[in-house]
N, C-alpha and C positions, 0 to 999 in steps of 0.2 A: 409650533403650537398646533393640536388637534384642530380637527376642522368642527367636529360634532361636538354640539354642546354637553352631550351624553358622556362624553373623555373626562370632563372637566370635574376635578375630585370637588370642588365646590357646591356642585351639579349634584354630584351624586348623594355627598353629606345632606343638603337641603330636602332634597326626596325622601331619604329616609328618614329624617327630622320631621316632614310633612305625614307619613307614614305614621310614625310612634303618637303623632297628635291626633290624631285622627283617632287612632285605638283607646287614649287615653281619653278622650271627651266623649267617647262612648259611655262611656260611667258617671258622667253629671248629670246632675238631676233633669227630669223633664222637663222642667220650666226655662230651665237653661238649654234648650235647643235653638234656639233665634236667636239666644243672648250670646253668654261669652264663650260658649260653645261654636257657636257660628262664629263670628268674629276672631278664634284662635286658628280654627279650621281655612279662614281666608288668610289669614296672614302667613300661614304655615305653606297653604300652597302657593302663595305669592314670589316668597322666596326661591324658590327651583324654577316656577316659571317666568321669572325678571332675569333671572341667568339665561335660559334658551334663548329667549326674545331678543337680548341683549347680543348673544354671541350671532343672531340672523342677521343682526345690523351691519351695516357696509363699512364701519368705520370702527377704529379703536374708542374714538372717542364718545360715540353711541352706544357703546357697552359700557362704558365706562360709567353713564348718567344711568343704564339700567343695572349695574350690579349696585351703586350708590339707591337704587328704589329697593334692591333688594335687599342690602343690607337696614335700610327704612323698616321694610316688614319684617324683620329679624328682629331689632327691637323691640316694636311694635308686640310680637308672639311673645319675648321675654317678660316686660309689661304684663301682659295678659296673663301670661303663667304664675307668673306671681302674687298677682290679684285671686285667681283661683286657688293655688295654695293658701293663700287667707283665708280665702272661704271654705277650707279643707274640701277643696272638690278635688286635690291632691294632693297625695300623702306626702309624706318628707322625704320618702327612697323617690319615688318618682320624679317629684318636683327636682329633685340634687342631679338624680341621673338627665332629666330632658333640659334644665338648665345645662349640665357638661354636654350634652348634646348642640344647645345654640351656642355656648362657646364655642366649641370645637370649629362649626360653622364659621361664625362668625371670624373666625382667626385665619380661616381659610381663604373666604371671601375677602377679608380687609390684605394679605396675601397678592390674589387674584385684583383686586383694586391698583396696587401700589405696582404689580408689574405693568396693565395697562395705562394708567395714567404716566408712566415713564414712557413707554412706548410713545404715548401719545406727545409728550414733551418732547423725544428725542425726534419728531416730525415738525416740529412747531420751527 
């Protein structure tokens, strides 16, 4: 296993996920700057930085309760993205494509979850 959290294609998915949100909450309306605008924007970076924080931790088992926060915030942005969709602050291509995007994630991270927490069972 990589030492850097930056190897970790999880890592990497999440960043760029946090990235494409970022671009597309630029285009909600201005009143939605503090609202769900903000709030997608935290939850998007939350996800790649629960993975770093997670892999700095001394233990298997300390990553393992921060990829489980991350995958929290991964929700959390699905949620959100959806709600926005509603309120057409994104289109239907967008929304389809950054939903396959927190899939993608998501599958990866749930992945990176089930190998650690073996690990961690296979110490127990």
């Amino acid at each position: 296993m990589s030492e850097s959290y930056r190897d970790l294609i999880a890592w990497q998915k999440a960043k760029a996920l946090a990235l494409e949100i970022y671009r597309c909450t630029r285009k909600f309306p201005r009143d939605e700057i503090y609202g769900l605008s903000s709030q997608m924007r935290r939850a998007a970076v939350s996800v790649p930085s629960n993975i770093a924080e997670g892999k700095g931790r001394h233990s298997h088992k300390e990553l393992v309760q921060f990829l489980y926060r991350a995958r929290g915030s991964l929700l959390e942005l699905e949620t959100q993205l959806s709600i926005a969709h509603d309120l057409e602050y994104v289109d239907k291509a967008n929304f389809q494509r950054l939903e396959g995007l927190c899939g993608e994630t998501g599958r990866i991270l749930n992945g990176l979850v089930n190998h650690f927490e073996w690990e961690v069972e296979k110490v127990s």
